[in-house]
Every structure is written in C-alpha cells, then in structure tokens.
C-alpha positions in Angstrom: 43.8 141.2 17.1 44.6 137.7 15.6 46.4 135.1 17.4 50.0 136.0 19.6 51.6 133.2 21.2 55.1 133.1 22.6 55.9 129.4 22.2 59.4 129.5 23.5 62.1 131.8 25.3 65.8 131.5 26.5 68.2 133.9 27.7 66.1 137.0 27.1 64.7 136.2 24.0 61.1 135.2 22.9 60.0 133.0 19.9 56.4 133.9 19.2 54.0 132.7 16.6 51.1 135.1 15.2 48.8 134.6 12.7 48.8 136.7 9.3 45.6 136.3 6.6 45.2 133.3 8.0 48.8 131.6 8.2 51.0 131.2 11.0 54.2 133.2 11.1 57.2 133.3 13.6 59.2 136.3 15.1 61.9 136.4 17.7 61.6 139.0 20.1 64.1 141.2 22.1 62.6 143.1 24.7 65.9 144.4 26.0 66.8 146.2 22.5 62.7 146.3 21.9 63.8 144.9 18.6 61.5 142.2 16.7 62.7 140.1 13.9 60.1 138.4 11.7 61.4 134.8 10.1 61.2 133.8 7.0 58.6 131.2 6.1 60.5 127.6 6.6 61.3 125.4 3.7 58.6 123.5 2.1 55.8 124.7 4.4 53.5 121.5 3.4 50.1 121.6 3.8 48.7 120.1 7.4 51.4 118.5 9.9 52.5 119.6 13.5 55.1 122.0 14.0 57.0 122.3 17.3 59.7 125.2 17.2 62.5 125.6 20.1 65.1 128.3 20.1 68.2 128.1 21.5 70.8 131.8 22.4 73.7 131.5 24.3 74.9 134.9 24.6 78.2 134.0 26.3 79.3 131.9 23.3 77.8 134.1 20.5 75.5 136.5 19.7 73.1 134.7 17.4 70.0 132.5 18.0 69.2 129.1 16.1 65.8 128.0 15.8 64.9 124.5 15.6 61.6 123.5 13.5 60.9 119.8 14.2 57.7 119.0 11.6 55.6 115.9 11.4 54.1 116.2 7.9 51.3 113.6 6.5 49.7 113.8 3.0 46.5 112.2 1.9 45.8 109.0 -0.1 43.5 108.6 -3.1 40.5 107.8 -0.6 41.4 111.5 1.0 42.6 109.8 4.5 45.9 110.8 6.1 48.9 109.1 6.6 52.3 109.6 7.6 54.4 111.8 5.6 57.9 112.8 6.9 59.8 113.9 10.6 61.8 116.6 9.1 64.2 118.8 11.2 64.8 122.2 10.0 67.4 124.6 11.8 67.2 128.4 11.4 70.4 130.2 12.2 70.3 134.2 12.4 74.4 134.1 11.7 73.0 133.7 8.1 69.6 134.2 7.9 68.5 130.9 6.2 66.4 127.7 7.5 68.6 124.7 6.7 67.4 120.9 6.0 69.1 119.2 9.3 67.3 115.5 9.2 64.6 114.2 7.2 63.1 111.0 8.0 60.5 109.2 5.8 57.0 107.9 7.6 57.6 104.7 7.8 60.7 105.1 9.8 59.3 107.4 12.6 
C-alpha cells in the first residue's frame, strides 16, 4: 500500500491525501455514509511547491464542504536554482464540483 494521510477533518468529515503512480491525490471521506469522494486534480498543478489543504463543513448551515488549497509554487532560473514563484489560493466547493482561482499573489509580494 502507497501513502494514506488524513491531513484534515471537521465536523465528521476527513480530507485525506494518497498517492497514485507516483502523484498525490486528495479525497474527502464520510465515515458516517462510508461514502468517499475523490477530487479532481486542482488547477495548474505546477511542478514542485508546498501545498497545504484545509477543509471546512458546516452542516448546520449547508450540506456541502469547501476545500481550501493554499500553494507556494517556485520555478527554476536558467542556472536550474529555485526561486519564488506564486502564493496562490485555490477553493474547491462540492456545491459545484470545481476548484476556483480565489487569490494569486506573485513572489515578490509574499
């Protein structure tokens, strides 16, 4: 078996992260319903930068879950060395099943 992590959880549900010929892939999990919901890939998906994923259901207010992608990207410069890309903000909603573009923020102004 590859690599399962659950990453994040609120009000019953889990965001977890596995790991499919070799790229990482995100799911939302229900135990209650045993239902599992794979997400689609988010925008872009650049190669290299860190990731950090929190998800947010308030099932008082409504019954769908956002999922908020916050990802540092960097690229590399003619001599291959990194440096700062982008801080973009990427929000998944389950109401319609799409990541959106919330924030992008170029490398110098992080």
């Amino acid at each position: 078996m590859g690599v399962f992590d659950i990453i994040n959880s609120s009000n019953g549900l889990f965001l977890c992260r596995f790991c499919v010929k070799y790229q990482f892939r995100h799911c939302v999990i229900n135990p209650g319903s045993r239902r599992v919901f794979i997400l689609p890939q988010e925008p872009g998906n650049p190669r290299g930068g860190n990731y950090v994923f929190a998800l947010d259901f308030q099932p008082l207010e409504s019954p769908f879950y956002k999922i908020v992608c916050f990802r540092d990207t960097y690229i590399y410069n003619e001599k291959m060395m990194k440096k700062p890309g982008s801080l973009e903000i990427l929000i998944y909603s389950s109401e319609n099943g799409t990541w959106k573009t919330s924030r992008k923020f170029p490398g110098n102004q992080i």
